[in-house]
N, C-alpha and C positions, 0 to 999 in steps of 0.2 A: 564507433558506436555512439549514437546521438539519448539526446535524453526525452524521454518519452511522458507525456502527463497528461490526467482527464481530469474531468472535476466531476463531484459529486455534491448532492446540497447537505445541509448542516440545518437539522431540524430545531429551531428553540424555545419547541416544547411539541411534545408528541400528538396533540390535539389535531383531529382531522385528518392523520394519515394513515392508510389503510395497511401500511407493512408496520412493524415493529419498532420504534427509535429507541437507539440504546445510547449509550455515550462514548466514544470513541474505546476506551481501550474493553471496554465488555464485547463490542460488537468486533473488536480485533480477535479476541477471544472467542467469538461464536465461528469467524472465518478460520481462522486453528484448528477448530474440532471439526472442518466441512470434508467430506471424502475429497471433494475433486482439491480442495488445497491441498490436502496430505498428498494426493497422488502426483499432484504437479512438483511439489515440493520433491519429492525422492526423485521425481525423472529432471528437477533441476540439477539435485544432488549427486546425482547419473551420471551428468553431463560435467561436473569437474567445476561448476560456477555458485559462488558463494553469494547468497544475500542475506540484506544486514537493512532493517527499518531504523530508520529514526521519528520517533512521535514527538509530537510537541506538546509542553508539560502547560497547557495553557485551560483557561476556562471559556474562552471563543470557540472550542467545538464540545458542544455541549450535548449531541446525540446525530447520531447516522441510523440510516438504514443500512443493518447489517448484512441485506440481501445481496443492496445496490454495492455495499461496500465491499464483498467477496469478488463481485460479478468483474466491477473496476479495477482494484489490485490486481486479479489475476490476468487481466487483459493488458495489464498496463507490463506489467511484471514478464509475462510472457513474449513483448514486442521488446525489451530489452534483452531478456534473454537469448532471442532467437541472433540478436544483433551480437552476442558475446563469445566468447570461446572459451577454453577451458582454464581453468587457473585464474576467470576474472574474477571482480566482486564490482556486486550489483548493488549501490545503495537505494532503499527508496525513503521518498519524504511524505510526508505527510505538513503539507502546508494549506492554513486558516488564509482565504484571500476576503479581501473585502467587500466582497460582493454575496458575501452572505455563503459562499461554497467551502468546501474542500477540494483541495489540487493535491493529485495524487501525481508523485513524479519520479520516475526509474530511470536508472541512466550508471553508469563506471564510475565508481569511488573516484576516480581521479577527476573527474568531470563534476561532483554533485557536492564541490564545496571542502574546506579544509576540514578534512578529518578523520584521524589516524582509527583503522581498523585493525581487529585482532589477526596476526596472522596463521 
């Protein structure tokens, strides 16, 4: 299972843009409450494969579109999935690149860096 990443932009300041910019973990929160995440989420959980986000506790992403940001994860999230089997766990990151984006990146706990998950 390979690690899988897109990027999305990082709005720094919501001026001009015609969808919503929220700040990262509100608009993590609006993709929580979206039907298709809840329903991917249970047919993940279906499927015997655990995910686990890590956010970064940073002031470099300072607002997403919460649309683009649903639409990403879940695609991102879904192409590791499909590459996993049952019993694995899935980390995703959320990394600030410097090119003004967000890199969204999914890929096997044992592949996405040290660091010990709940079992």
């Amino acid at each position: 299972m390979a690690i899988v990443s897109e990027n999305i932009t990082i709005h720094r300041d919501g001026a001009g843009h015609a969808n919503e910019v929220k700040p990262l973990i509100e608009a993590l929160q609006d993709v929580a409450k979206s039907r298709s995440t809840r329903d991917f989420y249970r047919a993940v959980e279906a499927g015997g494969v655990r995910c686990f986000l890590r956010v970064p506790l940073t002031s470099d992403v300072q607002a997403v579109d919460s649309a683009a940001l649903g639409r990403v994860m879940r695609k991102v999230l879904r192409k590791a999935v499909e590459a996993a089997g049952s019993g694995d766990q899935i980390v995703v990151d959320f990394l600030p690149d410097p090119d003004g984006g967000l890199r969204i990146a999914a890929g096997p706990a044992t592949e996405m860096g040290d660091w010990s998950l709940p079992r």
